[in-house]
C-alpha positions in Angstrom: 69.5 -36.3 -14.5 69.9 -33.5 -12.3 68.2 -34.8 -9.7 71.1 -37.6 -9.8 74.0 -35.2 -10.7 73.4 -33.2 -7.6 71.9 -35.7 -5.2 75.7 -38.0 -5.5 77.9 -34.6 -5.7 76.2 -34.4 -1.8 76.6 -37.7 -1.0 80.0 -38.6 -3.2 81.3 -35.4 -2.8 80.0 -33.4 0.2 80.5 -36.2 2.9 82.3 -39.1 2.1 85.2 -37.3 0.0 85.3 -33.6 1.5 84.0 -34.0 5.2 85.5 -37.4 6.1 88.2 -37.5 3.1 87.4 -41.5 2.6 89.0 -41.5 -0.7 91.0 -39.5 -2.6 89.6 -37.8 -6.5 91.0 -36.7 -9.3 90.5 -32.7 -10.1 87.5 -33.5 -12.4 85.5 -35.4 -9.9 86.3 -32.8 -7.3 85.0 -30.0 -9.7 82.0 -31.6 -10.2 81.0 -32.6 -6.8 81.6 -28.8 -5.8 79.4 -27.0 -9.3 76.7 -29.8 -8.7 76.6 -29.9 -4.7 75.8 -26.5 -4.6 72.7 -27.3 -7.0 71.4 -28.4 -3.4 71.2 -25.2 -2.0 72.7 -26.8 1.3 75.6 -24.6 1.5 79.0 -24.3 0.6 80.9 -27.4 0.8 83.5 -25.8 3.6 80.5 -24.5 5.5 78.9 -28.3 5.4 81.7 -30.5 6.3 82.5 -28.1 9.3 78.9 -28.8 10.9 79.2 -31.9 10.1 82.3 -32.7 11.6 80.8 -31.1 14.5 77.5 -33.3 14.6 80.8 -36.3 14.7 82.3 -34.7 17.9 79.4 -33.7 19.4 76.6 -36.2 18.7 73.6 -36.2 21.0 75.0 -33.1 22.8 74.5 -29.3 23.1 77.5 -28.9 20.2 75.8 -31.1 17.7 74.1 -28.9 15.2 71.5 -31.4 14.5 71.2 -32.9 17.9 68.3 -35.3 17.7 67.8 -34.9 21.9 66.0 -31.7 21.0 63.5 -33.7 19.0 62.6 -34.9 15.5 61.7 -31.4 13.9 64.8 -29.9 15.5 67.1 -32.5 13.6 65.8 -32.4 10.7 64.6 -28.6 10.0 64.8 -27.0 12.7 68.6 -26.2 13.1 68.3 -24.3 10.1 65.3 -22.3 9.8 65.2 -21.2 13.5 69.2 -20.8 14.0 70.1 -18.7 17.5 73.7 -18.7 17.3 76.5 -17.0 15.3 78.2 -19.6 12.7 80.8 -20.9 14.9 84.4 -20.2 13.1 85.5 -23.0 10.4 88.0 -24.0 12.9 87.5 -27.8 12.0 87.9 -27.3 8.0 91.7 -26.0 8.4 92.3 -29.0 5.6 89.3 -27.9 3.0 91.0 -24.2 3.6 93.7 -25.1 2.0 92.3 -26.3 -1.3 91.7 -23.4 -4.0 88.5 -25.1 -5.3 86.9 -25.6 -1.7 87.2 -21.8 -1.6 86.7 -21.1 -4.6 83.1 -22.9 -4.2 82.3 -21.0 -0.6 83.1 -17.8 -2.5 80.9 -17.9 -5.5 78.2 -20.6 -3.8 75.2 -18.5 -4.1 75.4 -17.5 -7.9 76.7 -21.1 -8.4 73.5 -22.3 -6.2 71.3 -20.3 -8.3 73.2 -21.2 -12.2 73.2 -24.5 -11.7 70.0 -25.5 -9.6 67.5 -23.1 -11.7 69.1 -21.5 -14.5 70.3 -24.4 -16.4 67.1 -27.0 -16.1 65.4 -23.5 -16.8 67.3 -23.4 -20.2 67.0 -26.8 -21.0 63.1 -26.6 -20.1 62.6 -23.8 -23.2 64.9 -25.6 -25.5 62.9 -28.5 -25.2 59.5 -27.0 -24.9 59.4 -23.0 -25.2 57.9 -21.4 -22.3 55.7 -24.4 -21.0 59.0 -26.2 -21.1 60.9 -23.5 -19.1 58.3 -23.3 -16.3 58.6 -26.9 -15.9 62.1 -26.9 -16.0 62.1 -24.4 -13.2 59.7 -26.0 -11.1 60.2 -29.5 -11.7 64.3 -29.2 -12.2 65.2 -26.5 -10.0 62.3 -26.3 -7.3 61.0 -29.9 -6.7 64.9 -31.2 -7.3 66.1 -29.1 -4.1 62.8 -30.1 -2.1 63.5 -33.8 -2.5 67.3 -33.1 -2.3 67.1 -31.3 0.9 64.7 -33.8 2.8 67.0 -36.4 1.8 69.6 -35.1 3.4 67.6 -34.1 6.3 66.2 -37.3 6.8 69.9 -38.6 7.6 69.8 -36.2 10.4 66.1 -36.9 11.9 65.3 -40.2 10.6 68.4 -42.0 11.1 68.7 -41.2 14.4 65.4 -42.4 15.0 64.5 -45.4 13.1 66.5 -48.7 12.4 68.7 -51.1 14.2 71.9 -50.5 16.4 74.1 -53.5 14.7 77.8 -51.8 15.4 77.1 -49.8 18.5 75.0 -48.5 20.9 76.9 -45.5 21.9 74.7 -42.7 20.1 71.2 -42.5 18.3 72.6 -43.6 14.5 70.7 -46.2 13.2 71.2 -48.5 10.5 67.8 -48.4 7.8 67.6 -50.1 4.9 64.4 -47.7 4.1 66.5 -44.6 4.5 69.4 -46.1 2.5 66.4 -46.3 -0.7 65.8 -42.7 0.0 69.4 -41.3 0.2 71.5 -43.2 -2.0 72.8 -45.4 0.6 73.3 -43.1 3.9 70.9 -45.0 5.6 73.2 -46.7 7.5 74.2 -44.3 10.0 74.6 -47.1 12.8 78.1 -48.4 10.8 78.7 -44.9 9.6 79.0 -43.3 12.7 81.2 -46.2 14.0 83.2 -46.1 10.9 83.1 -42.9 9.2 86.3 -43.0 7.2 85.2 -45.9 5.3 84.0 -44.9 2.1 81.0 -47.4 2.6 77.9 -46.9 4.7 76.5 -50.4 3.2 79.5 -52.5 4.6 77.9 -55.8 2.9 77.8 -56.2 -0.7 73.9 -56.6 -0.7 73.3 -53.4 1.0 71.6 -51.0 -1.0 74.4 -48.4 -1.3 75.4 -46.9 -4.6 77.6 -44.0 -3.4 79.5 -47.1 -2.6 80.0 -48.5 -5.8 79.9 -45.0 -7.6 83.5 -44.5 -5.5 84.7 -48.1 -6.1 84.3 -47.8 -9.6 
C-alpha cells in the first residue's frame, strides 16, 4: 500500500500536477502527494520539478540534468551519485515558490523522507508482528519500497529515452514503451509526453496502460 501511496504521489503529484501543473487539486490531494512523494527519497517536490523542467528545455543537451547523450548509466544514476556542479538556483519553480505547502515540503523534506518512508511501515511492521515484523517493515516497506520506487523513476530517464517507438515526434530521444508504462504507472510514454507535456495523459488512447491517467480523471 505504500508502495502505491508513494509510487502515484510521484507520478500524480510530483510531475503531472506540480512540474507541468496539468490539472488543478484540491488541498487534500496536494497534501498527500507532497507527505507521500517524499516517501521516495527523490527530493523535495520544488527541487524535482525545477530539474525537471530543465530536462524539458534542455533535452539531449549540456543543460539537461539527465541527458541521455552522455550514456545510459549517466541518465539514469549517474546525474545523481556523481553530481559536479552546484544546484543551479530554482529559477524555473518561481510558481511552486509561491505555494506555502511546496515550501513547506522542501523545508521539512528530510525528517518527512525519513517519517514517512521508514518510520511508519517500521511501526506498522511491530504492530503486526513484534520485532520480526518491524525488521520487515523496515526492509521490505521502507528499503525495498524506495529501491523499486527510485528505478522506476529512473528508468523514465534512461529507458525511455532508449527504448520504444517515436509515434509523435522525432525531435528528441523520448520514446513511447508500453513495457516502461507496466513499470511506472503509465510514464512510459515519453514520445507523446515530451510532445505534449501539459496533458494530464501520457497514454493518450484509452487502451494504453496508464493509471495516473484515470487516477486524475476520476
Amino acid at each position: 500500500m505504500l508502495l502505491v501511496a508513494t509510487g502515484f504521489s510521484i507520478t500524480l503529484g510530483y510531475h503531472r500536477l506540480f512540474s507541468h501543473i496539468t490539472f488543478r487539486a484540491k488541498l487534500p490531494l496536494r497534501l498527500f502527494t507532497l507527505v507521500f512523494g517524499a516517501a521516495a527519497f527523490e527530493n523535495s517536490v520544488l527541487m524535482w520539478a525545477s530539474e525537471h523542467r530543465r530536462h524539458h528545455k534542455h533535452v539531449d543537451h549540456d543543460e539537461d540534468p539527465y541527458d541521455i547523450t552522455k550514456g545510459f548509466f549517466h541518465a539514469h544514476i549517474g546525474w545523481l551519485l556523481f553530481k559536479l556542479q552546484p544546484q543551479p538556483p530554482f529559477d524555473n519553480v518561481a510558481d511552486l515558490k509561491r505555494d506555502p505547502l511546496v515550501m513547506w515540503q522542501h523545508r521539512h523534506i528530510h525528517l518527512l523522507a525519513v517519517m514517512v518512508s521508514f518510520v511508519l511501515p517500521t511501526l506498522a511492521g511491530f504492530a503486526w508482528g513484534g520485532w520480526v515484523g518491524a525488521l520487515g517493515g523496515f526492509l521490505i516497506g521502507g528499503v525495498a519500497k524506495v529501491v523499486v520506487l527510485q528505478h522506476g523513476t529512473f528508468l523514465i530517464n534512461s529507458a525511455s529515452h532508449t527504448i520504444g517507438r517515436q509515434p509523435y515526434s522525432a525531435r528528441c530521444s523520448a520514446r513511447d514503451s508500453f513495457l516502461m508504462a507496466l513499470f511506472t504507472c503509465g510514464e512510459g510514454y515519453h514520445n507523446y509526453h515530451h510532445e505534449f507535456q501539459h496533458d494530464y495523459r501520457n497514454g493518450v488512447k484509452p487502451w494504453q496502460w496508464d493509471p495516473t491517467k484515470w487516477l486524475i480523471w476520476i
